[in-house]
N, C-alpha and C positions, 0 to 999 in steps of 0.2 A: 294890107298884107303884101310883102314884096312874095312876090313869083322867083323863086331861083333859077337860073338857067344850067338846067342842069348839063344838057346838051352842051354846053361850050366848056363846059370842068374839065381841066386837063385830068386823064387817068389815074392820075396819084391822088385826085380831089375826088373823085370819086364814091371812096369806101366811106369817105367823111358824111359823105349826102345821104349814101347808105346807112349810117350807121345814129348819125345826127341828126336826120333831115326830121324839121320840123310838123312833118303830112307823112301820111304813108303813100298818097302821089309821088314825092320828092326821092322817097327809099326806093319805090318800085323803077320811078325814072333812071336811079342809080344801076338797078339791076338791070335795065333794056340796054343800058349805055354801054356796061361791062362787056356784058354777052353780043352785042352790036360792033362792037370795035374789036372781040377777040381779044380783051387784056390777060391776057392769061398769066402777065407777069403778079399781077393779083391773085394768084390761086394760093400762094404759101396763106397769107392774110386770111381769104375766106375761109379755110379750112379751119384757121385758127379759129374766126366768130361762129362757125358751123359749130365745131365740137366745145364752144366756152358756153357751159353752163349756168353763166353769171349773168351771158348775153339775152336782151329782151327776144321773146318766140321770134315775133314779128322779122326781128334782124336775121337769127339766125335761120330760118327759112328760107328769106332772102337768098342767103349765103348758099347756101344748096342748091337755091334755085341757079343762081351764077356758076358756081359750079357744073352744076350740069349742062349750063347752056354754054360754058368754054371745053365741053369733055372731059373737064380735066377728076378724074376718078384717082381716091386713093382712102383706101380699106382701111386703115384704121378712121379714121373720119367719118366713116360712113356707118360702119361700126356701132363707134360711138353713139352716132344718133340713133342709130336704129334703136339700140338698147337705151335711150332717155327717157324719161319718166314722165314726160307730155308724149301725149298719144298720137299729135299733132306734127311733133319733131318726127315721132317713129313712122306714124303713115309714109310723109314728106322723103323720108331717106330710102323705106321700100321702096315709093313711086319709081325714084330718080333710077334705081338698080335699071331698069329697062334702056335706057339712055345708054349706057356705058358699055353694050357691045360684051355682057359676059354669058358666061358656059350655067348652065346649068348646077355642074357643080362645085363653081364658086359662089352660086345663088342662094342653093339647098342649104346650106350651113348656117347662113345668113340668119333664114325667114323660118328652120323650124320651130324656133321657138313663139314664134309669136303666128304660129295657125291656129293659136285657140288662144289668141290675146284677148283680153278682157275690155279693149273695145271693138265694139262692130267693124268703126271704118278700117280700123287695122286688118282684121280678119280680111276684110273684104279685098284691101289693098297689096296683100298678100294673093290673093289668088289671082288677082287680075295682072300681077308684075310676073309669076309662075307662066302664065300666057302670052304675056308681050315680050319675054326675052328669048320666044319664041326655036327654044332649044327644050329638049329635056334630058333626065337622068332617069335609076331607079328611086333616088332619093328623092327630086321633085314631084315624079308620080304620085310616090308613097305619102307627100303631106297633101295635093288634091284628093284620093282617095280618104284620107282621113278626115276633109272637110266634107265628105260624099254620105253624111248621117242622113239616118232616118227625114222624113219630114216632120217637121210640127203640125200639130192638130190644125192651124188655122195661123189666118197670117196676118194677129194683132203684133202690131208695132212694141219694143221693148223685150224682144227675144226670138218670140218666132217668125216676124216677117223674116228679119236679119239670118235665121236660119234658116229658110227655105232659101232665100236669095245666094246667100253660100255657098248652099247646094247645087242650085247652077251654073255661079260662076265657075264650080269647079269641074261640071260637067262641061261648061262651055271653052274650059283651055284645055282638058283630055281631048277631047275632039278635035285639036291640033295636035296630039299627038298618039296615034289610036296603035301605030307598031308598039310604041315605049310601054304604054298602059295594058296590051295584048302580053308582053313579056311580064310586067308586074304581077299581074292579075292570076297567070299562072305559074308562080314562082312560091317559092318556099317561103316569104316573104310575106307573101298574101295571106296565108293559111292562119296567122292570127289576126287579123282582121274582120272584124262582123260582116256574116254573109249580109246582110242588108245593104252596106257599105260595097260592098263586091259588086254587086245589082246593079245599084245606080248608075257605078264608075262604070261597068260593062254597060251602059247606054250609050256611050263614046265609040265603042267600035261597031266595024261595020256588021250586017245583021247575022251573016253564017259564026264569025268568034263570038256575039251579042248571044246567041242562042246557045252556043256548046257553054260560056259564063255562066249562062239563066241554069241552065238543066242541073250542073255540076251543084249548082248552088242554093238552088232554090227552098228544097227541102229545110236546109238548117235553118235560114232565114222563117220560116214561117212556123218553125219552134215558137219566136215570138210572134211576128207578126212583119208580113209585108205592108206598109203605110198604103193609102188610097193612091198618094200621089205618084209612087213608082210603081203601082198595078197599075 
């Protein structure tokens, strides 16, 4: 089996190794080479295999991944995959939002729809991107509080591990932002939200706002019931 050199492919050969290459070795080489050299004159291209639905996963991954690793960010493309029907493309296109240096509330519009995606990694990659683009809104709050449920009774794999773990993460990015979540939490906003829900996310601030949250709240919540895990 001939070895390709990928390394010595002039930039326009490139996308072909990418795209062709006979190993997924060859495709990933393509992708070090891209983002290594800064070809950014490749971005119209990638964007195009990023949002071609025709393109095999593998490639257009790839292509996001290139993308991300040249900066080069542009919303409908991104978009696009967010919103694709492999759960794989969608995680892949949250991930990359953290890369590209945006605000909060070019993020929020993005990911609410899919904070209660119906698959886990999604879920999960949603709330870890809400933490690393390391800004917030009322609107990015407001979908970590809404991944801020209840606990599950225990934490068998195929529902409820995935939802305890949620639940953290989403406690885990409020805690970088405990002013943004302090305003949420007591806003008009808040007030249809399950005290339960309220609880949790008031475990992100510090303990004198964590305590005036509990007290306000506490009562409705245990109409049903407080879980173990946040008593």
């Amino acid at each position: 089996f001939e070895i390709p050199d990928v390394a010595s492919a002039a930039n326009d050969k490139l996308l072909d190794h990418l795209v062709n290459g006979k190993t997924l070795w060859e495709k990933r080489a393509a992708w070090h080479q891209i983002v290594d050299r800064n070809a950014t004159e490749l971005a119209p291209q990638l964007k195009k295999l990023a949002a071609d639905r025709t393109t095999s996963k593998k490639v257009r991954i790839l292509a996001l991944w290139s993308l991300e690793g040249l900066k080069s960010y542009d919303a409908k493309t991104i978009a696009t995959a967010i919103s694709d029907k492999d759960s794989d493309i969608r995680r892949e296109a949250i991930r990359s939002l953290a890369s590209y240096n945006l605000t909060a509330s070019e993020v929020a519009p993005l990911l609410a729809p899919y904070i209660e995606d119906s698959n886990a990694m999604v879920r999960s990659q949603v709330l870890r991107t809400l933490a690393e683009i390391k800004n917030a809104n009322q609107d990015s709050i407001a979908l970590l509080v809404k991944a801020s449920k209840p606990a599950a009774p225990n934490d068998n794999l195929g529902g409820n591990y995935e939802r305890n773990f949620e639940r953290f993460l989403a406690r885990k990015a409020m805690e970088q932002y405990p002013e943004e979540v302090k305003q949420f939490l007591l806003s008009k906003q808040a007030s249809s939200v399950p005290a339960s829900n309220i609880i949790w996310a008031s475990q992100a601030l510090p303990e004198k706002e964590r305590i005036t949250i509990f007290v306000k709240n506490w009562k409705t919540a245990t109409q049903g019931e407080i879980d173990k895990n946040t008593f």
